[in-house]
Structures are given as C-alpha cells and as structure tokens.
C-alpha atoms as one frame of an Amber mdcrd trajectory, in Angstrom:
protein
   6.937  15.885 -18.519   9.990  16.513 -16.289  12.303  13.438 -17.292  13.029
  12.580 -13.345   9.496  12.539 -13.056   9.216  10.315 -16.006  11.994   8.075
 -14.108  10.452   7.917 -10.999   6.729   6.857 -12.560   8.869   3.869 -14.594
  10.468   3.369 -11.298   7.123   3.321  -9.568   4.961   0.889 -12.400   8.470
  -1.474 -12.333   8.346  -1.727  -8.122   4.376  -2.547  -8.449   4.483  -5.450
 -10.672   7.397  -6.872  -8.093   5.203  -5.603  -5.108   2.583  -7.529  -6.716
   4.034 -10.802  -7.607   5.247 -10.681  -3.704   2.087  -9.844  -2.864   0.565
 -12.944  -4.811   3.501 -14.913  -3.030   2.267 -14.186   0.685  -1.330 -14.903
  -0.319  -0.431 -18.258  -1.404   1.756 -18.942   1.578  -0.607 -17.520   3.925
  -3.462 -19.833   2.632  -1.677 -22.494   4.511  -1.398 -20.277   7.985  -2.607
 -21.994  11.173  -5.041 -19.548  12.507  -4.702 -20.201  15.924  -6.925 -18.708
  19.336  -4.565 -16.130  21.248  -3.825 -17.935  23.976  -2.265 -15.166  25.950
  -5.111 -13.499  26.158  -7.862 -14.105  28.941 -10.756 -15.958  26.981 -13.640
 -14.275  26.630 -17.384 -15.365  25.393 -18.884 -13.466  22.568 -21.337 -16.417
  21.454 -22.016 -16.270  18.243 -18.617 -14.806  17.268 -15.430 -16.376  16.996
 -12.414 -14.478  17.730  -9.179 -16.075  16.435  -5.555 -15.183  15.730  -3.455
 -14.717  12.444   0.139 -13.736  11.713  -0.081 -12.197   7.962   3.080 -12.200
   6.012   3.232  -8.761   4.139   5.568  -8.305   0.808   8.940  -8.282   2.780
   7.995 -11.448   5.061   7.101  -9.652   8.128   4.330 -10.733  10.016   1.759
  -9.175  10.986  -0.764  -9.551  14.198  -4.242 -10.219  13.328  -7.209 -10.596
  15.182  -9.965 -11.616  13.819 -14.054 -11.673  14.400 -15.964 -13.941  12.752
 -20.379 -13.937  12.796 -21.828 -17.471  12.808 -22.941 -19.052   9.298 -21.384
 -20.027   6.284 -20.368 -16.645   4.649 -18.652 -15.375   2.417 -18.782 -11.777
   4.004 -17.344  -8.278   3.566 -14.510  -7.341   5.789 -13.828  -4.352   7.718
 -10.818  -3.710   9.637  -9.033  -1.314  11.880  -4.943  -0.602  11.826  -3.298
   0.359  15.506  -0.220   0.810  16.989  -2.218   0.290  20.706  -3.158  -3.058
  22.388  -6.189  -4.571  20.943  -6.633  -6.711  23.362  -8.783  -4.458  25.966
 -12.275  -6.064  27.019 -14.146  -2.920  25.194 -12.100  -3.548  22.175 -12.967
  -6.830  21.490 -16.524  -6.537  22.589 -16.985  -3.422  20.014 -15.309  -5.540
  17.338 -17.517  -8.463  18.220 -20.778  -6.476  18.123 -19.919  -4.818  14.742
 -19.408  -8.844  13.613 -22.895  -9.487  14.443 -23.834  -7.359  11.795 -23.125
  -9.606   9.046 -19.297  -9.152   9.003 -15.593 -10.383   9.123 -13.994  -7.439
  11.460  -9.845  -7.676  11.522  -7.700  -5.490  14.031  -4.307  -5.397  13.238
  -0.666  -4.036  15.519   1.407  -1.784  13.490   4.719  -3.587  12.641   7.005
  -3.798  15.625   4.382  -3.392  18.314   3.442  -6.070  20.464   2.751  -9.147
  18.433   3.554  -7.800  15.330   6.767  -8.850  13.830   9.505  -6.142  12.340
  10.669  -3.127  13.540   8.596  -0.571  14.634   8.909   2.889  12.286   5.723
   4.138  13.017   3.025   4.751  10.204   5.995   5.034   7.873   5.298   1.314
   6.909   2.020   1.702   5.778   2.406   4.661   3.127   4.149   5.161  -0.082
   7.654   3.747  -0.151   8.698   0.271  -0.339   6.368  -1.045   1.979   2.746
  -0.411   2.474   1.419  -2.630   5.106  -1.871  -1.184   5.130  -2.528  -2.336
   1.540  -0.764  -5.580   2.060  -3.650  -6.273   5.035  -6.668  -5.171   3.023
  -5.558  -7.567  -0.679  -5.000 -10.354   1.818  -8.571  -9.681   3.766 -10.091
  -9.498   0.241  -8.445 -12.694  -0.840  -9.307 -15.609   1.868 -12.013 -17.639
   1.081 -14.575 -16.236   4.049 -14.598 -12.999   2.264 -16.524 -11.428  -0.180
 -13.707  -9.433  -1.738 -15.282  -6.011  -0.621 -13.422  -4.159   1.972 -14.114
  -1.348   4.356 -11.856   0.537   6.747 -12.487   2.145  10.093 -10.593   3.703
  13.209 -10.258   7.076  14.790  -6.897   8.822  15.878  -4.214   6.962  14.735
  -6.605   4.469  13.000  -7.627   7.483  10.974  -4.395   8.605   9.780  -3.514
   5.044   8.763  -7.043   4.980   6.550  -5.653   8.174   4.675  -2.385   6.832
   4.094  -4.089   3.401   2.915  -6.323   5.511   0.581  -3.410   7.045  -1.060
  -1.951   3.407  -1.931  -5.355   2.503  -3.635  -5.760  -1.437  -3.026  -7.963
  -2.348  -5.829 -10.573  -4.005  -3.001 -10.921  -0.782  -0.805 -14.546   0.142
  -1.200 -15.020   2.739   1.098 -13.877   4.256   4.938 -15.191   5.112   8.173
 -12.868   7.822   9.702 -12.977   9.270  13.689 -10.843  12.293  14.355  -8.091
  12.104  11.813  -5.046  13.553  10.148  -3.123  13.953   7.319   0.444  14.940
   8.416   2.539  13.701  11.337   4.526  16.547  11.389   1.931  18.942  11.607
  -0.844  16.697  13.411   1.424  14.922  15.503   4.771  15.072  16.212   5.116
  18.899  15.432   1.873  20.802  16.480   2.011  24.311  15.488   6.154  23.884
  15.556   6.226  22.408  18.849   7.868  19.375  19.978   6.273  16.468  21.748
   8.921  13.921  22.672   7.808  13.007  25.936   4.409  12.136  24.220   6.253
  10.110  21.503   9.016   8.692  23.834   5.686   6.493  25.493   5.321   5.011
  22.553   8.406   2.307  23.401   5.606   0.564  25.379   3.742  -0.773  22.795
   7.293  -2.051  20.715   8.597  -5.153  20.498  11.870  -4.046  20.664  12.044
  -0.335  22.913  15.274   0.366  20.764  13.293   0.779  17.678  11.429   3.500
  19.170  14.384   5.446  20.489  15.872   5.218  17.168  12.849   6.688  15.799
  13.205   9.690  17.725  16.604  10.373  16.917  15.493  10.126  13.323  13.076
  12.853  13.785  15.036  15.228  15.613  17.291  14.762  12.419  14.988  16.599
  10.671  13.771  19.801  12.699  11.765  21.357   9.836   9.113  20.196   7.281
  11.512  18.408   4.677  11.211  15.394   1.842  11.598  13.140   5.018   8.463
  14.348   6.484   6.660  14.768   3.306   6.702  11.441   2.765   4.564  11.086
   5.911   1.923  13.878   4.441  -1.223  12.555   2.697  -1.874  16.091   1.555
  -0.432  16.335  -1.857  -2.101  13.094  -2.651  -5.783  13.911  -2.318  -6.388
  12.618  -6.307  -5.195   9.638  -5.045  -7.935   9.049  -2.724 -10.634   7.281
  -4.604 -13.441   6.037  -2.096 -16.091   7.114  -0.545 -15.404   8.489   2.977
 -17.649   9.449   6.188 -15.544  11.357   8.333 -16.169  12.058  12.004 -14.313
  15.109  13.604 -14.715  16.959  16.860 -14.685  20.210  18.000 -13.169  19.738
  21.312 -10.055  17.984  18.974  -6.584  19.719  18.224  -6.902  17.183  15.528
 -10.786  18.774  14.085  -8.436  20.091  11.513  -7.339  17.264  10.507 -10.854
  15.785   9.996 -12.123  19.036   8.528  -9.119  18.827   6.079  -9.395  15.556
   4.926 -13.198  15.938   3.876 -12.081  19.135   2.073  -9.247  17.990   0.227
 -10.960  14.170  -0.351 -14.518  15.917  -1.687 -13.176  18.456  -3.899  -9.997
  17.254  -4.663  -9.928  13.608  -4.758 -10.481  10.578  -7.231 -13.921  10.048
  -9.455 -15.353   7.734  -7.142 -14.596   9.830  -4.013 -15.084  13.650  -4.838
 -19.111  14.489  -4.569 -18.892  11.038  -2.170 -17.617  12.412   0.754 -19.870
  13.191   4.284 -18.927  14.907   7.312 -20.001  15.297  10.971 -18.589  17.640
  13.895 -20.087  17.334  17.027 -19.189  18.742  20.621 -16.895  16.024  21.667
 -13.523  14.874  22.470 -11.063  13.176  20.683 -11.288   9.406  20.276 -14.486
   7.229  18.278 -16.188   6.352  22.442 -16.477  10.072  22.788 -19.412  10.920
  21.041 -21.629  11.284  23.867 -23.086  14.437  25.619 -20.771  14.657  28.658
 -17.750  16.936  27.891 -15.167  18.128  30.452 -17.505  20.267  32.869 -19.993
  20.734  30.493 -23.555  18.470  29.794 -24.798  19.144  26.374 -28.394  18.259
  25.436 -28.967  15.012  24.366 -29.429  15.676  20.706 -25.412  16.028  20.949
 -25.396  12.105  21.441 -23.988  10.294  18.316 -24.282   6.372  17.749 -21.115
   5.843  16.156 -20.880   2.287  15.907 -24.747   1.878  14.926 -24.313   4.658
  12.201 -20.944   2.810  10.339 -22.978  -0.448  10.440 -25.261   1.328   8.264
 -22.423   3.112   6.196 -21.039  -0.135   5.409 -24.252  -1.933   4.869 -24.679
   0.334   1.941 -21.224   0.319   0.110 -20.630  -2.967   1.210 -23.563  -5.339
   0.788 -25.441  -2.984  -1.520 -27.988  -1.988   0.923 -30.431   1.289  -0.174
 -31.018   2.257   3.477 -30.910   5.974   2.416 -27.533   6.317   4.297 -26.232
   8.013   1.125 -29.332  10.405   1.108 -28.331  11.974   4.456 -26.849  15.633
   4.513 -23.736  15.628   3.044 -22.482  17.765   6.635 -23.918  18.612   9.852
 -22.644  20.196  12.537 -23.375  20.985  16.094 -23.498  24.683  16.827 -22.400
  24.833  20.307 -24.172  27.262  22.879 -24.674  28.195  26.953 -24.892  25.128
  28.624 -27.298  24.867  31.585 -28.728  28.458  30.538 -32.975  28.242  29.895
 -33.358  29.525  26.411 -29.546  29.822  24.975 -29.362  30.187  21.459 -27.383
  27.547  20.059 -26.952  23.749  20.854 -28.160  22.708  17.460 -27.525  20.752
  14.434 -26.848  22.614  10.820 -26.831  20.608   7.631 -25.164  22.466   4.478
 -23.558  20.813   1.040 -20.119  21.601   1.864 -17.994  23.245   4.797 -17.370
  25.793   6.174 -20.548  27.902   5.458 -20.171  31.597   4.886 -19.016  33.730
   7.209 -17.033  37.143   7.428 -13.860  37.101   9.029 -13.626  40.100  11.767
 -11.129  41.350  13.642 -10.931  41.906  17.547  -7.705  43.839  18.443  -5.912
  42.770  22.074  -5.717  45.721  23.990  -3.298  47.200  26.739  -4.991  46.471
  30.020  -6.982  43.221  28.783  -9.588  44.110  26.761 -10.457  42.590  23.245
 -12.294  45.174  21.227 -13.209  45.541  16.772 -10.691  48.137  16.816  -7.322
  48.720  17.913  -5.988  51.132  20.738  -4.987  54.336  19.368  -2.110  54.793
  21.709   1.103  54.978  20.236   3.328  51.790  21.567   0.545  50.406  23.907
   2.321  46.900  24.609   1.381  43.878  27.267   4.722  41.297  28.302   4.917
  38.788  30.249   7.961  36.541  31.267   8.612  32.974  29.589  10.730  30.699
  31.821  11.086  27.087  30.274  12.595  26.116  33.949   9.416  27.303  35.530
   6.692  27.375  32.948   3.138  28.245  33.593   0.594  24.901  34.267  -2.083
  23.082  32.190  -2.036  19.500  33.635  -3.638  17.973  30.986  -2.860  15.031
  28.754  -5.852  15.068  26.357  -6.707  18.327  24.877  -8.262  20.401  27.921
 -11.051  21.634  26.384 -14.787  22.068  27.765 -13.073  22.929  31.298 -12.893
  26.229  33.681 -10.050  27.783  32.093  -9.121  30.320  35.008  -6.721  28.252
  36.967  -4.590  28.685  33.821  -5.478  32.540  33.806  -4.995  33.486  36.838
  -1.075  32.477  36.641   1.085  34.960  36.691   2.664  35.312  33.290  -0.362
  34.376  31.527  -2.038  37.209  29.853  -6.082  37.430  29.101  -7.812  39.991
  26.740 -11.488  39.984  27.222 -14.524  41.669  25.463 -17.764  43.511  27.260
 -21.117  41.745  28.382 -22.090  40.705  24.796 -25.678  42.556  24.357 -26.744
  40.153  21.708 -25.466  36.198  20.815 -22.495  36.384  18.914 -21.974  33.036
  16.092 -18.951  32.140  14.907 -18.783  29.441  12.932 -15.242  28.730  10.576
 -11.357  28.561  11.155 -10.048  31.639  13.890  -7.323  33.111  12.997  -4.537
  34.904  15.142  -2.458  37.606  13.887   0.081  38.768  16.388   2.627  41.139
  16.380   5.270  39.328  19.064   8.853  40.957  20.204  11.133  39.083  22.373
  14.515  39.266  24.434  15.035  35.322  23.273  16.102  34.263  19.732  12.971
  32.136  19.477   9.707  31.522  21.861   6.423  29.843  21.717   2.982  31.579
  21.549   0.178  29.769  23.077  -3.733  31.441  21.929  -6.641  30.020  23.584
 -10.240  31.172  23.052 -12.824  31.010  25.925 -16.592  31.601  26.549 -16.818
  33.476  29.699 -20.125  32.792  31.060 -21.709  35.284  33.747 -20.631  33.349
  36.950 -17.311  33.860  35.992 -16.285  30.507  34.270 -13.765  30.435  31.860
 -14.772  27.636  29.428 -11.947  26.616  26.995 -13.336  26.066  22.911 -10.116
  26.020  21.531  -6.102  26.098  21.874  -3.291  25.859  19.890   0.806  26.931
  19.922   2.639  28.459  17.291   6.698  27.632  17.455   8.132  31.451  16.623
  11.303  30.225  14.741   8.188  28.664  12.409   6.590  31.848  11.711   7.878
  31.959   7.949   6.580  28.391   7.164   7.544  25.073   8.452   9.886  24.038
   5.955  12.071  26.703   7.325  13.602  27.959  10.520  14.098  31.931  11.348
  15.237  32.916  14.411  14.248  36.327  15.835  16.348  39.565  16.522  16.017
  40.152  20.363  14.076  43.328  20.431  12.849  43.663  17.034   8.779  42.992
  16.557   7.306  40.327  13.758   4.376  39.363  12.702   3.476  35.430  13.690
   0.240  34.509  12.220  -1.733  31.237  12.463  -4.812  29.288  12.735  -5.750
  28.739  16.090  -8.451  26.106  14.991 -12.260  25.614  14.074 -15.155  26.554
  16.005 -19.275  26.421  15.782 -20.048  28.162  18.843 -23.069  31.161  19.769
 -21.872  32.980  22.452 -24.646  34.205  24.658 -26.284  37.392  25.588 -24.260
  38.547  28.847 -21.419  36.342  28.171 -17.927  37.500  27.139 -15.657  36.435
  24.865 -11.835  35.902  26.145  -8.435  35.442  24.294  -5.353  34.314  26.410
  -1.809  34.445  25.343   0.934  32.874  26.974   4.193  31.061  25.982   4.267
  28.374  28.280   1.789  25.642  29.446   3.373  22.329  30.984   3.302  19.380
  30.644   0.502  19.779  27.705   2.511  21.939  25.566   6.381  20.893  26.164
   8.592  24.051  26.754  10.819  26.470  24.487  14.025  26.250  25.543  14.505
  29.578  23.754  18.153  29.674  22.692  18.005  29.337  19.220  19.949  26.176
  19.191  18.855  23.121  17.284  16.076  21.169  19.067  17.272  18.444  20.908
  15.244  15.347  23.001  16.014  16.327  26.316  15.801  19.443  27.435  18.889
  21.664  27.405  20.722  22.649  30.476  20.943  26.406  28.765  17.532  26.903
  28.303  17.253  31.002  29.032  14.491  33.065  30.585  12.923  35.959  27.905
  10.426  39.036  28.314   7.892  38.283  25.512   5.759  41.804  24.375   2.768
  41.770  22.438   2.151  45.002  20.931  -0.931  46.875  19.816  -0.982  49.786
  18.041  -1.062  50.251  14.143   0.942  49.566  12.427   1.797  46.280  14.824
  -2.178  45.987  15.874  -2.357  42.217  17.555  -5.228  40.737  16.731  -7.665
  37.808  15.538  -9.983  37.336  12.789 -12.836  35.330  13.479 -15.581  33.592
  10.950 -18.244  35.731  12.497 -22.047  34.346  11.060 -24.590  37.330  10.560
C-alpha cells in the first residue's frame, strides 16, 4: 500500500470516530429541540398531516432547516427525505410531501447550508460530500435516531436532489436503506458548472437568491474560476471514482429530453456494476421522453404530444419502491424489469414505428456505431466527400452570437429558427426510405480549424419530419481548449486543423420513413450556451472587453473526414 495512502485511511478512521462522537453530541442536544410550526409561512391544511419545523444541529453546530411531514397515528415510521438548495416552501411542494406522508411515512425536506433558513455559509453541495463535513449524512443518522422513526431511511429528489443522494451514498450512513433518484449527476464540473467545457456563471450567479448571505455565493464563484480545469478541487465534487462506495439499492429516473440523461444513465452504470454488495445487481432504471425535473413525467413535451403510455406516476411508483425496502413489503416492485425505456418515434403520424417501451437487463443494448460524414453543401451521408479540401465555415462573434432563448434544455421544439441564422450550419440526410433506430450514446468526431486560439462547438441532432419541422433530440457544446481532456487546457494554432471529439448525448429514437435526419454545428447559441470569448486568456466571470471575432472551418475530406458515429439498432 502507498504509505500516504496508508496516512490518509488512519487520517480518515481517526476523523470518523471524532465525527461520530459529534455526531452522538447533536443527537443528544437536538432531542431537546423545540420543533416549532413555520410561522412565516402561509398555513396551509393537509388534514391528517402535520407539517412542522426543525433546526438540526449537524457535527460543526450549524443548523439546519427542516421541514417536516408527519401521517396521523402513533408510529414509529420510516423516513424519507429530500436535500435542496431551492425554497421548499411552494404550495406543490408541500402538498407532494404531504401526500407521500399519507402513505405511512415521516417525509423531511431540508435547505442546503446557507440558503434561506438554513444556518452557515452557503458552499454549495461541497458540504454534503467527503471532507470534513457531510451534512447529508448528518440529516439521515439524526432522521434515523428520533423517537417517531423506525430507524430505516430512504432518500429521494431529482436535479440537484439527485446529485446530493449520490454524494450521500458515497458517505454510507449506516441507516441509508435505499434511494429514489430523478435526473441526476455525478460531477459538478462536468454536469453543472462546466458542461462540455463551457462556463455557466450567469446560471450560477442566480443562485445568491436562495443564500442567506449573497456574499457567500459570490465568493463561490470566484473560487471556481480559480480553478479553470478538472483538478483535486473539483474532484472532490465527483462521485465517480467512488461507485464501490455506493452500497444501496437505487431506482433511477432519467430523461431523454435532459442534458443531464447522462448523468442518470451513468450513475445506474457505475452503481450496478461497479458499486457495493448490497447495491450492484440492485440497481433499476427508467428513461422516458421527458424533461428535466421529477413533475415532468407526463406526455406533453415542448411541441410534441406523445401517446399516453409515455405517462409515468412518479410519486405513486416511489411509494411502492419504498414500501418494499422500507417496510418490507413483497409488492413485486423488485420483480419489475431491471430497465425500460421509451423508444421515441413520429409524433402525430398514423402508424409510426416507435413510441414504445423496451425492457432489457442492463443498458445500453447492442448496437453498431456508424458513421455519417458532414458534407460540403449540407448533406450528411455513410461516407465522406471525396473532394480534396471540401470545407464549410462560418463566423463566431461572442459580441453578436447566434440565438437559442431557452433556459431549460430546448429540446422537443422546431429547431429551424436556430437554423435558419446565419452562421449556423446544418448537414442533412435524404428522405429516409425505411425507419432508422438508434438507440445508445452519439458520438461527434470533428475535424475543427479556427482563426481564434480557442472556440466552442455546439452539435445538435434533429428529426426532420416531412412538413419541414426541425425537432431537436439532443444538444450539447464542446469547449475547444478542452479537446485533450478536462484536466487540461490546449489552446489551438490559428489555422492549423484538430480533431475535437465528444459525446453529444443518449438517444432512443426511430426515425421515420420519409423523415430526415439533421446535424447542426454552430459555435454560438445565447443565452443557453454562454459565449467564447475566444482569446485564449484565462476564463474570467464577466465577459471580457477583448473578446475577438474568428472564422471557424469544419473540414471533410480524409484524412480530416467530420463526422458522427451513431448506436444504429439493426
């Protein structure tokens, strides 16, 4: 064993007994907590559940906001709860919480430290991970410990709610049973604050509203702008090396109209192959045709109406989940496919292939990855031009960048009106004579040239049905300075061509007789995707006053053939 390794695990066993002695500390203390109605909040009736208030003491003395939703009778019952940096304190929010209490349980939503009545400064989800404090685990030995409980825990959330389940999974409190997670992730960097290389401040720079103290969350920022590339720092934010840590059974919900899917996708992976005795062979996953966030499980999407076997009963379905690993409940839950997903088709179109559930053992399923090659003049094709240099540019101006007014990911929407710009770029096949499935991760493999030092590359795939409607599946950037990995930054030669290769995301989707498959390229796409400034210099939070203007070429002939693979189903 490396001897600094050897160190660190000492370390490590010497900073859990303390942890725990806190820990054993707080519970005592917070035995004698007034729990107290929040009377800040407009009252609301839920009958036969009780909502009340609690300020939980975690191993440093912070306090943390609790709300909590109690069923009528005597108990003791199992507890589930939910971990948030947003309010909690919507009407829907505390009607969903009370309606999941009806069913036999004790349901606790908790603030983040350092958002809104949660004491502490706010550092984001570094609190509840694997340093010196882990809030998450703090929450779930204190749930376990009060006399109304049972001492069997389940967690459940989606988004951010889901990342903070992975990072409490990792931290193993010894009363975790089991999780319920909605559209989740496993890294910050790459998930969140970083996608595909690019910067989101202005989406992170919102987050001062739900702080205590707006100061913490500016300091935050600076923090991370401190560390441009995927270091130690960030690391420690990244549940991904820790997937034999993970030791509970896990449904996981993920969606296909998500930038996050991969996320989901990854964490059933990792968790069901790679993860602790009681959670590999335990894990079950769904992917449906939805947005992101655990209320978007319906049928409507964007423009689209899917059938109404796309419909999924979230809240109905986790009852049941935690029935079963929490009360001991054989109501065949356990027996379902291990993972189903929707393969999405033609919507409104008599007779479309697709539009169905798939169950399998594991995922992805088999497919063969092949290649369609962007051509000079827009066409996407299985085999490259053979004319020597054939090249398509377009012009990337962070001062005037091209428009996708979107906030959420802009999926299951009429893509055109970002097409049709003018330095956007679209490479489309023929009138498909027979469905086409893919079904897997796609894959772009560019070969990119540039008069800037670094630029952005934007790939979006579409299914063109015959009216002309440009409906968006997936979409996802790729930060050129990144190319070489993310722990790493390489800035280009002006002029010379490289190869910048990466996933563009996963997709189910049968694309119809008649219909045509399109790829678009751009660099630009404000305000969802935040723009290159394109100098080379160090990132910085607001956007530089020398920000430069570059000609961007694809190229593609061999041996620079632009192209992506796709998981093509025969």
């Amino acid at each position: 064993m490396d001897l600094k390794a050897g160190c660190r695990d000492s370390n490590r066993i010497a900073m859990k007994r303390v942890f725990s002695s806190l820990l054993s500390f707080f519970l005592i203390l917070l035995f004698t907590t007034e729990v107290s109605r929040a009377a800040e909040d407009v009252p609301l009736d839920f009958g036969d559940v009780r909502e009340d208030h609690v300020m939980v003491p975690m191993r440093d003395g912070v306090r943390l906001s609790v709300y909590l939703y109690t069923p009528e009778g005597k108990g003791p019952w199992p507890v589930i709860f939910e971990q948030r940096y947003a309010s909690l304190r919507s009407k829907g929010t505390r009607e969903s919480a009370a309606n999941l209490a009806r069913g036999g349980y004790v349901v606790a939503l908790v603030n983040y430290r350092g958002t809104h009545l949660s004491e502490g400064k706010w550092i984001g989800y570094r609190a509840m991970q694997f340093g010196e404090l882990r809030d998450g685990y703090d929450i779930c030995e204190w749930l376990a410990a009060q006399p109304w409980s049972t001492g069997k825990v389940g967690s459940f959330g989606s988004s951010q709610g889901g990342y903070a389940q992975n990072y409490l999974a990792v931290t193993q409190p010894p009363h975790l049973v089991c999780q319920y997670m909605v559209d989740t992730g496993l890294s910050l960097f790459h998930e969140g604050y970083r996608i595909g290389g690019a910067t989101k401040p202005e989406r992170f720079k919102s987050l001062a509203e739900v702080c205590r103290d707006p100061k913490d969350n500016e300091e935050l920022l600076d923090e991370w702008f401190r560390h441009p590339t995927y270091d130690d720092y960030w690391a420690a934010e990244d549940c991904t090396p820790h997937f034999a840590k993970m030791d509970v059974p896990c449904f996981t919900i993920g969606s296909w109209y998500d930038f996050m899917n991969q996320g989901s996708i990854a964490s059933f992976i990792g968790r069901e192959h790679e993860g602790g005795a009681r959670s590999r062979g335990k894990q079950w996953l769904l992917i449906g045709p939805w947005l992101h966030g655990r209320s978007n499980k319906g049928t409507q999407n964007g423009e689209l109406e899917y059938p109404a076997n796309a419909a999924w009963e979230t809240d109905a379905h986790m009852l049941r989940w935690f029935d079963h690993w929490l009360k001991g409940i054989e109501n065949g839950v356990t027996g379902d496919p291990k993972v189903r997903w929707y393969v999405m088709g033609a919507v409104g179109e008599a007779g479309a292939p697709g539009n169905e559930w798939r169950e399998a053992a594991d995922f992805p399923p088999p497919a063969e990855m092949t290649p369609l090659f962007l051509q000079e003049g827009g066409g996407l094709k299985p085999e490259p031009t053979a004319n020597a240099g054939s090249s398509t540019s377009y012009v990337s101006d962070p001062r005037n960048p091209m428009q996708i007014p979107a906030g959420g990911f802009p999926g299951a929407k009429d893509a055109r009106a970002f097409e049709e710009q003018a330095e956007v770029r679209t490479f489309t096949t023929d009138p498909l004579s027979e469905p086409v499935e893919w079904t897997g991760r796609v894959q772009a493999e560019l070969y990119l040239s540039s008069t800037a030092r670094d630029t952005d590359v934007i790939v979006r795939v579409s299914d063109v049905y015959p009216d002309g409607r440009s409906i968006l599946i997936i979409d996802y950037p790729q930060r050129v300075r990144y190319r070489e990995g993310f722990d790493r930054e390489v800035l280009m030669e002006p002029g010379k061509i490289y190869p910048v290769k990466f996933p563009v995301g996963w997709i189910s989707q049968v694309f119809a007789k008649g219909h045509r498959i399109r790829v678009t390229v751009a660099s630009t796409g404000a305000p969802y995707y935040e723009p290159n400034p394109q100098n080379g210099k160090p990132l910085t939070r607001e956007f530089p006053e020398d920000a430069i203007t570059a000609t961007n070429t694809i190229h593609h002939s061999d041996p620079h053939a632009s192209r992506i693979l796709v998981p093509q189903v025969r």
